[in-house]
C-alpha positions as CSV (number, residue, x, y, z in Angstrom):
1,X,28.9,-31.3,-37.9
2,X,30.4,-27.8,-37.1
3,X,26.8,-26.5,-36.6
4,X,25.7,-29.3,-34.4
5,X,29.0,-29.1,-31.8
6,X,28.5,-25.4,-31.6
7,X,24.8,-25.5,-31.1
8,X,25.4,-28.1,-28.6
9,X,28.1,-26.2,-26.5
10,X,25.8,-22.8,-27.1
11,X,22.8,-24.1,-25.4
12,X,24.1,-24.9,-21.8
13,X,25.3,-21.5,-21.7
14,X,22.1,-19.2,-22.8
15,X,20.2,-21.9,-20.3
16,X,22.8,-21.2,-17.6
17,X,22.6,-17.0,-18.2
18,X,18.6,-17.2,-18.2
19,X,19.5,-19.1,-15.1
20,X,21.3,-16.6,-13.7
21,X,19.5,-13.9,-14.5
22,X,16.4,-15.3,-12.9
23,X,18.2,-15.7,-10.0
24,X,19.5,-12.2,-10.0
25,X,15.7,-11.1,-10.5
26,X,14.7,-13.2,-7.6
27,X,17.8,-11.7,-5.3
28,X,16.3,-8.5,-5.8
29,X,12.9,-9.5,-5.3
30,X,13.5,-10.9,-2.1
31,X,15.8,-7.4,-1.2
32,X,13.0,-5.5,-1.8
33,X,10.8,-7.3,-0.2
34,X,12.7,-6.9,2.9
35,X,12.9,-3.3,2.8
36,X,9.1,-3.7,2.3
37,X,8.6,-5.5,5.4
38,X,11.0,-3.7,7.5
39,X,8.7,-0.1,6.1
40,X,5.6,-1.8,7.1
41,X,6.7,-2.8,10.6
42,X,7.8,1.2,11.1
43,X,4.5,2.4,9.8
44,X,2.3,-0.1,10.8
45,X,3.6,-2.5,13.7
46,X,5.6,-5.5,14.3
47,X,2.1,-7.2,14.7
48,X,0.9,-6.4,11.8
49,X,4.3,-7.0,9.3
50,X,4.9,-10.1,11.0
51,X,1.5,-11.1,10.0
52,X,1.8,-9.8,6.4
53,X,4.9,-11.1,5.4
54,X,3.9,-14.9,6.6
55,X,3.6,-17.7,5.2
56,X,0.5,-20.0,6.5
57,X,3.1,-22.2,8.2
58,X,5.7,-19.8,9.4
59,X,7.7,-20.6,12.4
60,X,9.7,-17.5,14.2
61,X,12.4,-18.8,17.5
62,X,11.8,-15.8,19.9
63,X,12.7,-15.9,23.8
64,X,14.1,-18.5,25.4
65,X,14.0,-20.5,22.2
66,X,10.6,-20.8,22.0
67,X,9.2,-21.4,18.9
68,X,5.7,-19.8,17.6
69,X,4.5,-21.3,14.9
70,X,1.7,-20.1,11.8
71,X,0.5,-17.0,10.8
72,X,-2.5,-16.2,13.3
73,X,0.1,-17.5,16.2
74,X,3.1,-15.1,14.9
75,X,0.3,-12.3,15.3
76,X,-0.8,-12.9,18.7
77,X,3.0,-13.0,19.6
78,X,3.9,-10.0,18.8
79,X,0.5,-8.2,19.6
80,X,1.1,-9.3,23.4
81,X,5.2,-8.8,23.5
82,X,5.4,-6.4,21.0
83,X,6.6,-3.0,22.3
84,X,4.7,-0.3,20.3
85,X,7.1,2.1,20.9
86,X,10.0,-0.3,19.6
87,X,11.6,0.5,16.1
88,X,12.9,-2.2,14.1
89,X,15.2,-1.7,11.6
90,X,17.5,-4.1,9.3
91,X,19.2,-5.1,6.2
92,X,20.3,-8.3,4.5
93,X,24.3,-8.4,3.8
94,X,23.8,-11.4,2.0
95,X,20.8,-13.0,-0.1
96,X,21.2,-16.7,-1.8
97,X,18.3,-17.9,-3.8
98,X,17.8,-21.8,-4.9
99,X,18.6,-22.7,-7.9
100,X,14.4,-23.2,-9.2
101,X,14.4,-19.5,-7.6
102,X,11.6,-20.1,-5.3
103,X,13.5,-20.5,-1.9
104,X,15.5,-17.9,-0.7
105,X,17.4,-17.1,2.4
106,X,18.5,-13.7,4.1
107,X,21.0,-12.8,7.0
108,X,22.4,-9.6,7.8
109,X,22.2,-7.2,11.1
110,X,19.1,-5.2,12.4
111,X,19.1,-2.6,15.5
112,X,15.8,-2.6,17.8
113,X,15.5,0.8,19.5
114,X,13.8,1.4,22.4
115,X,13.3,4.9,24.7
116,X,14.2,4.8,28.0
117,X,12.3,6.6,31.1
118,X,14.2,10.1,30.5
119,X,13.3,9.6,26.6
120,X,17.0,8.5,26.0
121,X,17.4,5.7,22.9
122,X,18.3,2.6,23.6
123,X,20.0,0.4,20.6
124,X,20.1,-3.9,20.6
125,X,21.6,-5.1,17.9
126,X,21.7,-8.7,16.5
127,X,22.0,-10.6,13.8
128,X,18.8,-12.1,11.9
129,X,18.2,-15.1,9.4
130,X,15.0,-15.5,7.3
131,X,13.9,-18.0,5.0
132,X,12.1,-17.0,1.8
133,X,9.3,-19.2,-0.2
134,X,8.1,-18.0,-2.8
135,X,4.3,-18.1,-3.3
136,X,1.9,-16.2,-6.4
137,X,4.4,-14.3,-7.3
138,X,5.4,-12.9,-3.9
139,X,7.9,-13.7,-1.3
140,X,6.7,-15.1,2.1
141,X,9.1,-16.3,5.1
142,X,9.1,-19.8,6.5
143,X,11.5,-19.2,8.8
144,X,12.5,-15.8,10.5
């Protein structure tokens, strides 16, 4: 009977580690794929990280709360508004991850620089939200 109680109050708690731990693994999955995305928008273009990093159905709020919605549409956006001598950069100061660890979410603060006429930077910064699905294995916003 001794067995059976202790088995019984041992299980919950290796299920509720693994359960952590996954989440943990996904938390850093989604970390580095932000830091991914945030490289690849340096190197290669807002147009093309936005793009990348989408999900088929992704919806981004941009200007005058307009909302631009799926992949293709997120990559026209940006290649029309997008200025190609911006730089992007950000960070998340918080990551939460569901409990099945496919849905994540992101916030933290990112700086957009910009060069004025005389060559002079020019820093915005904001705060930024993303939603996280994950899909095969990677991580793809829904929401950014």
């Amino acid at each position: 009977m001794k067995k059976t109680i202790f088995l019984l109050t041992l299980i919950p708690l290796l299920v509720s580690c693994k359960q952590t731990s996954n989440i943990n693994a996904a938390k850093d999955e989604i970390f580095q794929t932000e830091k991914a995305f945030e490289k690849m928008a340096s190197e290669k273009g807002l147009a093309t990280a936005f793009y990348y990093f989408a999900d088929e159905n992704a919806a981004i709020r941009r200007g005058n709360d307009s909302l631009i919605i799926g992949k293709e549409n997120i990559r026209l956006y940006y290649e029309k508004n997008a200025n190609p001598n911006a730089k992007l950069s950000w960070t998340p100061d918080f990551i939460g991850v569901s409990d099945c660890g496919t849905l994540g979410y992101t916030y933290g603060k990112y700086i957009y620089t910009l060069k004025d006429t005389s060559g002079k930077n020019i820093e915005y910064e904001g705060i930024f939200h993303t939603v996280w699905k994950k899909q095969n294995n990677d991580w793809r916003y829904v929401w950014d």
